[in-house]
N, C-alpha and C positions, 0 to 999 in steps of 0.2 A: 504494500500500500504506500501512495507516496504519505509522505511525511515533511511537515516544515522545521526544520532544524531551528532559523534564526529568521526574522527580517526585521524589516525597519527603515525609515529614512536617513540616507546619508547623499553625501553632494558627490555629485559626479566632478570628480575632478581629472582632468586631462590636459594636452599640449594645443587641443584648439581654443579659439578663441570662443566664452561661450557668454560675450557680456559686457559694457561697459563699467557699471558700478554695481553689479546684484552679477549672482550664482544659483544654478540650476539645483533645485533639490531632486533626487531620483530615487524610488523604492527598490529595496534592493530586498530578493528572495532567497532565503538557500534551502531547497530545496532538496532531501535525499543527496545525490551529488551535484545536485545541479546548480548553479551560483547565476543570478538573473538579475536585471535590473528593466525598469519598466519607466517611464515617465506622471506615472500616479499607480495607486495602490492597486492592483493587479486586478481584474474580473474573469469569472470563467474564462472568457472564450479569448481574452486578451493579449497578443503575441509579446513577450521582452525585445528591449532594444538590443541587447547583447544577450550571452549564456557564455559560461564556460563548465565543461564535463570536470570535477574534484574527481580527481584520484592519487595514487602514491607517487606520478611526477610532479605532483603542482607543486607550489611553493609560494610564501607568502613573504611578500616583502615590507618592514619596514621601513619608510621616508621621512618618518619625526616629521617636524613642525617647518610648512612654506607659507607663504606669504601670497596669498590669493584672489584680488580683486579686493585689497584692501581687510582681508580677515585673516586670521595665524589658524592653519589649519593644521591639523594629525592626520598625516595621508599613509596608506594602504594599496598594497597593489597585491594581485593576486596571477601567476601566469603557469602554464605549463614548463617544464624544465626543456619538455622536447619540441615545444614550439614555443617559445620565449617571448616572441611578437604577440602572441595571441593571450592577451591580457586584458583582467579590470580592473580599475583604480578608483579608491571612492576614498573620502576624507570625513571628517567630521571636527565637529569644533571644540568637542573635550575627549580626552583621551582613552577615558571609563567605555566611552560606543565602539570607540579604535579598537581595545580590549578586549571587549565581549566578540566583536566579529573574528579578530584574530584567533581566538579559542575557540569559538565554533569550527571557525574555518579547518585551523589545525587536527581539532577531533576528529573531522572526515578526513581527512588527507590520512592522519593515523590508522584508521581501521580500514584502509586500503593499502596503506605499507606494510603491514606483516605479514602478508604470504610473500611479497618480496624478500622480508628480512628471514623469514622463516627457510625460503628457497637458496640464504645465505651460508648453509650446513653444509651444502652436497661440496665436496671436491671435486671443483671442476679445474681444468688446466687453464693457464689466463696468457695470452699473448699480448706482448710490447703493446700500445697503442699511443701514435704520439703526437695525438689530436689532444687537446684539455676538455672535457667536459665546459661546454657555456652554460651550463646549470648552475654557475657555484653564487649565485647571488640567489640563494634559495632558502627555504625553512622546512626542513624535514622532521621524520618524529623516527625516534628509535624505540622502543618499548624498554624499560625495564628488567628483571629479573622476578621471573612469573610468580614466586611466592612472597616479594618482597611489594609486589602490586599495595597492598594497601597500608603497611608500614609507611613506604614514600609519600602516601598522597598527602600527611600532616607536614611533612619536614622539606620536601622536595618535587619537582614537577615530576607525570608521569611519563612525559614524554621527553626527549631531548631535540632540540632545533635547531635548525640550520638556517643562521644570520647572512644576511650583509649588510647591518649596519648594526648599531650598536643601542639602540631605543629597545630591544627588547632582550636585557641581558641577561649575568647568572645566575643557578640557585639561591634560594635566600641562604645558604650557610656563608654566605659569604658577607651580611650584614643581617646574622643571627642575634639579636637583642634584646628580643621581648619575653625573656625569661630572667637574667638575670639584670635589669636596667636599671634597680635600686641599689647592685650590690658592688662592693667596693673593688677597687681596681684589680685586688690580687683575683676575685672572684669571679672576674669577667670572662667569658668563653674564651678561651685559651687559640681556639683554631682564627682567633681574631685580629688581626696583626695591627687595624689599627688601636687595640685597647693593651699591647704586648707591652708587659713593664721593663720589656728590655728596650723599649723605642720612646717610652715615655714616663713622666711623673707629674703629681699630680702639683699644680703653681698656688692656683688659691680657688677661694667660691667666693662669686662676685653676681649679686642679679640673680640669683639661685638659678646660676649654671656652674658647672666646673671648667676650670683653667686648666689646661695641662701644656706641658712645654716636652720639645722633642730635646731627646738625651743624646741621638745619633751627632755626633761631631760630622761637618762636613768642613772638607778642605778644601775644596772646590770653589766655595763663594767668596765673595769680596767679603772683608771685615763689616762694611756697613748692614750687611744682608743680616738681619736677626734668626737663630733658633726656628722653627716652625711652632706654633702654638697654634691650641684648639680648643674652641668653647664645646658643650655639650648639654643642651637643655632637652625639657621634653614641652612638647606642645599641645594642647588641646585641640586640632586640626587632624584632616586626613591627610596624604600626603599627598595627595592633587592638589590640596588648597594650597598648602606651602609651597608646591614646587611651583604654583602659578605665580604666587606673590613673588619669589626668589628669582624666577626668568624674566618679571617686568622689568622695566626700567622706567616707569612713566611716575606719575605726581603720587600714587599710592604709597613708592617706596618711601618716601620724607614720612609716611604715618609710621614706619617701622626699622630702618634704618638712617641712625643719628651720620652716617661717614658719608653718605651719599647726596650729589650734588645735581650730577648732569649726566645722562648716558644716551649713548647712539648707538645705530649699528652701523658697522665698515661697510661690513660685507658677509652677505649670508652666504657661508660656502655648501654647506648642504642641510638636509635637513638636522643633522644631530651636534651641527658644530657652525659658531657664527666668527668673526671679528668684533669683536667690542670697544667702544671708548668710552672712558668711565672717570670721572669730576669725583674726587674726594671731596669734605667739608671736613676736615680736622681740625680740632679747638685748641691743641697747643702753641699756644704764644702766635693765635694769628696774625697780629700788629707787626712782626718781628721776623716770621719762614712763610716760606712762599708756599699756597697750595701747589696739591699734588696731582697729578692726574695718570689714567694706565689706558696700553694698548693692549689687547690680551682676545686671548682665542677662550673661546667661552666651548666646551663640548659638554652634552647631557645622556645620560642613555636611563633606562627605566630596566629594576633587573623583574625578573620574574615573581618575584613574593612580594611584589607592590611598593621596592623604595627604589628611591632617585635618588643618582650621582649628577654633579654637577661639579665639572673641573674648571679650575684658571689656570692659564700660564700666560705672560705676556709674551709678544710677537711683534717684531716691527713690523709696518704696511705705508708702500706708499701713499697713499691717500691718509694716510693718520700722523704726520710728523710733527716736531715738536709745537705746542700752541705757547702764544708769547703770556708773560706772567703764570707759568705754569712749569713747574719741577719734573717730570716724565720718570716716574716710578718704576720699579722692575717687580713684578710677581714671578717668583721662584715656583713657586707652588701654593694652587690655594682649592677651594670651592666647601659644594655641602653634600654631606651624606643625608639622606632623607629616610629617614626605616621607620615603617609602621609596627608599633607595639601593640600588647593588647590594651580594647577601650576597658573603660573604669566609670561603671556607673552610668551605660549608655552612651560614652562620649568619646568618640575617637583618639587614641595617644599616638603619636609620635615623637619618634627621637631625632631630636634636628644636630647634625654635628657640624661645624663649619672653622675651616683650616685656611690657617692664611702662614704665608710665607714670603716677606717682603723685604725691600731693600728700597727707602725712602731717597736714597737718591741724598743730594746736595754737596757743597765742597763743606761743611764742617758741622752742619747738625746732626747729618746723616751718620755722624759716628755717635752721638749721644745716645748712649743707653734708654735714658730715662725717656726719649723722643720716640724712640724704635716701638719701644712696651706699651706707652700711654697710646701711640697709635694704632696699632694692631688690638688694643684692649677694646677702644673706641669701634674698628672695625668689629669684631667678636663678638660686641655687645649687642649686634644685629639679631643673634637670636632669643634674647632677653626679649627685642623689640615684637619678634615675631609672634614669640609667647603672650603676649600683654594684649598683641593686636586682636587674634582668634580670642581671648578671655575678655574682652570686652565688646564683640556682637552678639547679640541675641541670637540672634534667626542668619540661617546662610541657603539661600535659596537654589538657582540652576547651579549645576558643575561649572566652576569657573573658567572662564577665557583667559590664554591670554593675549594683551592689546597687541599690536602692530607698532613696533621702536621707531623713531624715527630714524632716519637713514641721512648721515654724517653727510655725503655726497650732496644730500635732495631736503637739507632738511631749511626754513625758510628764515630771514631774518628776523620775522617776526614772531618766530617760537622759540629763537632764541637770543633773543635781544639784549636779555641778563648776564650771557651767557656767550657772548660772541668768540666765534672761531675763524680766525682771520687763517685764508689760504694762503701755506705757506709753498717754497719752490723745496722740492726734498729732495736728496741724491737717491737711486736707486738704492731697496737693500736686498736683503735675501731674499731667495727666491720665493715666490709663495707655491713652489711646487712643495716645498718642505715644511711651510708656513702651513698648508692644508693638512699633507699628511701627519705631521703629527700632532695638531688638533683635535685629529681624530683617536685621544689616544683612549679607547675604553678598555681596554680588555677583552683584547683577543683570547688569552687562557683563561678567563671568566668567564666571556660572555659563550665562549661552547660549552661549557664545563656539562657532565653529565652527573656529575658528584652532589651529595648534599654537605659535603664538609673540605674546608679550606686544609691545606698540611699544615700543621705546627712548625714553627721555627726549629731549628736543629737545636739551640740554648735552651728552648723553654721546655724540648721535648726530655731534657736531662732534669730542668727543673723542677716540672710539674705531673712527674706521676703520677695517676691517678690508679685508684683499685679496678677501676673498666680495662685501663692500658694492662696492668699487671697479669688481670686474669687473658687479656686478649694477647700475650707474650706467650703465654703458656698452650695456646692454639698456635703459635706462629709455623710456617711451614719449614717441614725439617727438612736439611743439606742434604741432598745428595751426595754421598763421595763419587769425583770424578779427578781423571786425570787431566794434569794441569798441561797447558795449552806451551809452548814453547814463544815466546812474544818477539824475542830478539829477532826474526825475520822480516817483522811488520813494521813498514814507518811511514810515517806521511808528515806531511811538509810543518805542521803547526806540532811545538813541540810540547812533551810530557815533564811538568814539573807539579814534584807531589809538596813543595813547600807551602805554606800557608801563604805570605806575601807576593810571589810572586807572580808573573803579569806576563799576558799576553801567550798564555798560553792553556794545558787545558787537566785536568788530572779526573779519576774514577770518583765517582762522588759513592758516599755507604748506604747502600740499600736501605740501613735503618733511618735515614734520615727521612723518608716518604710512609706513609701509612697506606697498605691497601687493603683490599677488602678481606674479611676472615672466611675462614672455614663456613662457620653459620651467619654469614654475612645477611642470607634472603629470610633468615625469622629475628635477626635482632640489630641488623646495620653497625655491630662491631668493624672495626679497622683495627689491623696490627702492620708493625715493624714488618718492610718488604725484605728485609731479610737478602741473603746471597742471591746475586744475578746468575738466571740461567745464561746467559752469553758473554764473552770477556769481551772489553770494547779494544782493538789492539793500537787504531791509528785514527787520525784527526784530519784530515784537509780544508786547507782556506783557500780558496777559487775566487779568482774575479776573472771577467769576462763583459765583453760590449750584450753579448746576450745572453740569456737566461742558458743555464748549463744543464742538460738532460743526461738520463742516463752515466751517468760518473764513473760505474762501475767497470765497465768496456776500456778503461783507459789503461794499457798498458803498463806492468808495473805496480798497480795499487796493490791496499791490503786485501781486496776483494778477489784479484786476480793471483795473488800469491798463496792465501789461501785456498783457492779452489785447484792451484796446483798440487797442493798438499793432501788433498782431498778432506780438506774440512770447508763446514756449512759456515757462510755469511750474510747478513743481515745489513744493507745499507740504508743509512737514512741522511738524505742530500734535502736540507735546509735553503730553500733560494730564496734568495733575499732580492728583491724588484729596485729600481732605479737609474739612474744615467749611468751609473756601472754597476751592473750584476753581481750579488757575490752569492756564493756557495758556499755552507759548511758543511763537509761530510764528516757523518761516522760510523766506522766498523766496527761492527760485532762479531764475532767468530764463536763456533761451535762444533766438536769432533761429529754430532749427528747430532738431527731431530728423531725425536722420540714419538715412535708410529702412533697416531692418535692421541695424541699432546694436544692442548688449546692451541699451543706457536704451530704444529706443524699443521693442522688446520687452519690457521691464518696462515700459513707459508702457502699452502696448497688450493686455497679456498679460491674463491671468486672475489670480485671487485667489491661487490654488494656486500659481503660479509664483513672484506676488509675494513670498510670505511664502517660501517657497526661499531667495529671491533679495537681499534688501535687508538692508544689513549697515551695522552700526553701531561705528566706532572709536572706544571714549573716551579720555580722557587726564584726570588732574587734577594739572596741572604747580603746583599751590598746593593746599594744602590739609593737614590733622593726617594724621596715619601710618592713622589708622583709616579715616578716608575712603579715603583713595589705597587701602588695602586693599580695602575693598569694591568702590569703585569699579573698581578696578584699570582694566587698559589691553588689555586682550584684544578682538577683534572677535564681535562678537555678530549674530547673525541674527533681527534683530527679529523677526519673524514666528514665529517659532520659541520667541521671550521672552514676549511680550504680545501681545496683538490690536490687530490692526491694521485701521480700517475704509479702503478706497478710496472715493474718491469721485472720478471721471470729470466733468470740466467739459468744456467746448469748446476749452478752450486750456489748461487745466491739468489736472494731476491733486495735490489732498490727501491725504495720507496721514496721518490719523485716528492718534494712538499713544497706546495709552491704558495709563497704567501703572499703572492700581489695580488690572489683570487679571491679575496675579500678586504673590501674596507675596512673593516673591524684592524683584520692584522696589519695593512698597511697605515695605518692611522697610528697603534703600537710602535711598530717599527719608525716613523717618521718621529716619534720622541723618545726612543732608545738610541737612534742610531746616531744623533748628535752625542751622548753622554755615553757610547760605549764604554769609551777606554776606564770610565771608573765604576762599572760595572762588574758583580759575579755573579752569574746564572747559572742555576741546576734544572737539567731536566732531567725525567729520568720515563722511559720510553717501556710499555706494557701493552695488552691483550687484554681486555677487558674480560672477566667472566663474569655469567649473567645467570649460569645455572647452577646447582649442588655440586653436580659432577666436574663442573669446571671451576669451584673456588677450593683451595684459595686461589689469591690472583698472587702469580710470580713476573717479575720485571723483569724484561730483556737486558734492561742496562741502564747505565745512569750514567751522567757526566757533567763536570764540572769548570765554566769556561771562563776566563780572569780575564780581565782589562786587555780585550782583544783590541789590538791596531787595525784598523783598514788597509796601513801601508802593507803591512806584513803577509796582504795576499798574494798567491800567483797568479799567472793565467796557463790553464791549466792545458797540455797535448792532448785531446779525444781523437780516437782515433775515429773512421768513419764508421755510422751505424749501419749493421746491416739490415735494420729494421726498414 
């Protein structure tokens, strides 16, 4: 029988012209698989303007917030993966409708993906193929771990998705809060990096929010750049209201933020990330220091258990150069965490965090202590303000909008008159092909994440034992004895140092430093210590190249070719890093045999479909500024699921092809990692996900660990020709 899944009104949004000042509203039906839109609310006999057939290739794209005929819309788009063109896009004006259709949408799309995924068991043989999938701007659903179905649906989504952008991000374990939000710093969920007492202490309670100050020494910044600090209140609000208020920039902010003066937008680069220019009002000794003002890349994403990220870094831009009577500020790192708690007594909580890290600039106040603190206190205090604002309306009517900023470029003399910005001549700066990309910095290893829990710090994991870890130790998977691999044949061009400081190169990182899933993972969602790697990683490669580097393996010489002379099994995984020059990181895992009917030799042998299920990524950035570590975060992510992944099937190896310019998400990462490599340390550590009894525990292929990599320090690498 058919059946109406969802409908409702939303605006038909598209690239034609549909309007001088007003927008088309259009009914939109989903029906069973069918996805419709009509020009009024549909009758019997009534034909839709368009249709598209839901099944397990569609894909649903988030667009975040565009600017449409004078309204700030949440656009949606919905396409086949195998005809990409053949698309519907519809928007709405708060985000809760975007939502509800998103989660419809996706439920169908899921209960048509699992005989595909189910079809991901058989071993089938897989040949080279070295086309990329144009799918990868998609939203897939993976299922679960059949018995742990309804465990997850309290702690974690049931399905996993497949992004390209960054508006609909990671599990909520990743700003888990509403359990322990009263309780004292030691007490704080531990898988929490921004609450880690190894990154932070507590400063003062001020406005009945707390202060806390970052304890990471950075040597990187100028003297004038202060500490990061962060306030942390709870709000009487949802977190659509706050996050409306928070993304304004118009005359409502002066009702809740005392710092704020004057803000525009540059330039809206897409939907999930803008250019911003933003007028401080600072009250110290204003007769005496000049205000301040910031250029900065504003990014937002939304993760899945309903809170908002919202990042600052500043950015130079042509059109934003310096304005006269005005100081030009640097934001190192700032924005707000938005996480919904439980309500109390009918009333929605939230927990508002907002992190600023600044460097006020000037030739000599700019080192005053006491100037740095009173002003970042004054900023911080914004969400005292916020609080106060939501506790003194009665009644809150439709889902908030939010307004349309005015535009720095188009905005008129007389809305800013108070406030004038005299055109200045600017020399070119950096490019904003870098300016965009890492804007877009959310979290590419969050926002695929299939996980409900973030990894512990390596420090805290020694600090904070708990009686769950203890007993989940005592389940850990036992060592194999096996014979040790002979390594001194294997070398590749980036070299092995096991010392703690040192740089630019790369060492084995300890299985125990990652938590995976247990033995009885699917009736109780324990994680234990991953314990010994089934495969030794032998050798490291850094590749640069004019273009992306396929297949790596085939190159004469490598560790993959030396071992398969040996007759032992290799495992490559080639990192491609996208840009005006391409780099490569490869790494070799080796192994005397796969183990017949093993999860790995089933993912060695499997099909594509399985693969991309199946291969999961743990990162870590145990060094690095607050911003990175944020994007980057430490969630497990299901590459295949993130980016496209090519296989490639040798005789003794198998490549896996990971290319990360196939999503925004990672290139947006990558565009504010790859300025701040060099003071960088990053862990991955590279698995098979198991999803059933018979294949937990889960064991890791391999880990590693990669220091203050150069860019100089790559080759360009001899391939010899494919025979593919």
């Amino acid at each position: 029988m058919s059946k109406v899944v969802y409908e409702g009104w939303m605006v038909r949004y598209g690239r034609r012209k549909i309007g001088r000042s007003f927008i088309h509203m259009r009914y939109f039906v989903l029906e069973n698989r069918l996805l419709a839109y009509y020009k009024r609310k549909p009758q019997d006999t009534q034909v839709p303007i368009k249709t598209l057939l839901i099944d397990g290739n569609c894909r649903v794209e988030d667009r975040g917030l565009k600017t449409h005929h004078g309204h700030m819309l949440y656009v949606l788009s919905v396409y086949n993966k195998k005809e990409k063109y053949h698309r519907i896009t519809m928007a709405a004006f708060n985000i809760q409708e975007v939502l509800i259709w998103k989660e419809k949408i996706e439920s169908v799309i899921d209960q048509h993906q699992e005989p595909q995924i189910a079809n991901g068991n058989k071993y089938v043989s897989f040949e080279y193929k070295s086309g990329m999938d144009n799918g990868r701007t998609a939203s897939s659903s993976d299922h679960e771990c059949q018995f742990s179905a309804q465990e997850d649906e309290v702690d974690a989504p049931s399905s996993l998705l497949r992004r390209t952008t960054i508006g609909n991000g990671p599990p909520d374990s990743i700003f888990d809060w509403t359990q322990e939000c009263d309780s004292e710093l030691a007490n704080q969920n531990a898988n929490n990096q921004a609450f880690s007492g190894k990154h932070w202490r507590l400063l003062q309670c001020q406005n009945g929010l707390r202060i806390f100050e970052e304890l990471v020494e950075v040597d990187y910044l100028p003297r004038s750049c202060s500490r990061a600090m962060k306030a942390v209140g709870v709000v009487e609000a949802t977190c659509e209201e706050i996050f409306g208020l928070v993304m304004s920039m118009d005359g409502t902010r002066f009702e809740w933020d005392c710092s704020f003066q004057y803000g525009s937008l540059v330039e809206e680069v897409d939907g999930h990330t803008a250019i911003i220019y933003h007028r401080l009002q600072l009250d110290w000794f204003p007769l005496f220091v000049w205000p301040r003002d910031l250029c900065y890349v504003r990014y937002w994403r939304r993760n899945d258990d309903g809170s908002y990220v919202v990042l600052f870094r500043s950015r130079e831009h042509e059109n934003c150069g310096q304005q006269p009577g005005y100081v030009r500020a640097h934001v190192e790192s700032g924005g707000f965490n938005i996480s919904p708690l439980k309500s109390r007594n009918g009333k929605p909580r939230t927990q508002v965090q907002h992190l600023m890290q600044v460097d006020l600039k000037g030739w000599g106040v700019g080192y005053v202590s006491s100037f740095q603190q009173h002003c970042l206190l004054q900023m911080l205090n914004s969400v005292a303000g916020l609080r106060e604002w939501f506790a003194q309306i009665d009644e809150r009517g439709a889902p908030p909008r939010i307004p349309v900023m005015v535009n720095m470029a188009s905005s008129s003399v007389s809305s800013v008159k108070t406030q004038k910005i005299d055109e200045l001549s600017v020399p070119p700066g950096p490019s904003l092909d870098q300016t965009n990309a890492a804007s877009r910095n959310s979290v590419m290893m969050d926002e695929y994440s299939d996980e409900d829990e973030e990894q512990m710090p390596e420090a805290e994991q020694e600090a904070c034992p708990t009686k769950s870890d203890n007993d989940a130790k005592r389940t850990a998977p036992k060592e194999e004895p096996f014979e040790k691999i002979d390594l001194s044949c294997f070398s590749g061009n980036q070299r092995r140092d096991d010392r703690d400081n040192s740089r630019d190169c790369w060492r084995i990182s300890d299985g125990n430093n990652f938590r995976v899933r247990s033995k009885h993972f699917c009736f109780n969602k324990t994680k234990i210590p991953a314990g010994k790697h089934l495969m030794d990683l032998v050798a490291v490669d850094w590749f640069k190249d004019t273009k992306r580097m396929d297949h790596v393996a085939r190159r004469h010489g490598c560790a993959a070719q030396v071992a398969s002379e040996k007759g032992l099994f290799s495992l490559v995984f080639n990192v491609q890093v996208p840009g005006s020059t391409h780099y490569s990181m490869v790494f070799y895992f080796v192994t005397r045999e796969l183990v017949p009917g093993s999860l790995l030799h089933r993912f060695v042998e499997g099909d594509d479909e399985f693969r991309n299920s199946r291969l999961k990524l743990i990162p870590s950035v145990p060094k690095g500024s607050w911003i990175v570590r944020q994007s980057v975060g430490s969630t497990p992510c299901l590459l295949g699921k993130a980016v496209d992944c090519n296989y490639i099937r040798g005789p003794k190896y198998l490549e896996v092809d990971i290319d990360i310019g196939s999503s925004t998400v990672a290139n947006g990462v990558l565009g504010l990692v790859i300025g701040v490599i060099t003071t960088l340390v990053v862990d991955m550590a590279f698995l098979v996900q198991a999803n059933t009894t018979d294949e937990l525990p889960e064991r890791l292929i391999g880990a590693v660990r990669v220091s203050h990599i150069e860019l100089s320090s790559a080759i360009v690498p001899k391939l010899d020709a494919d025979p593919s």
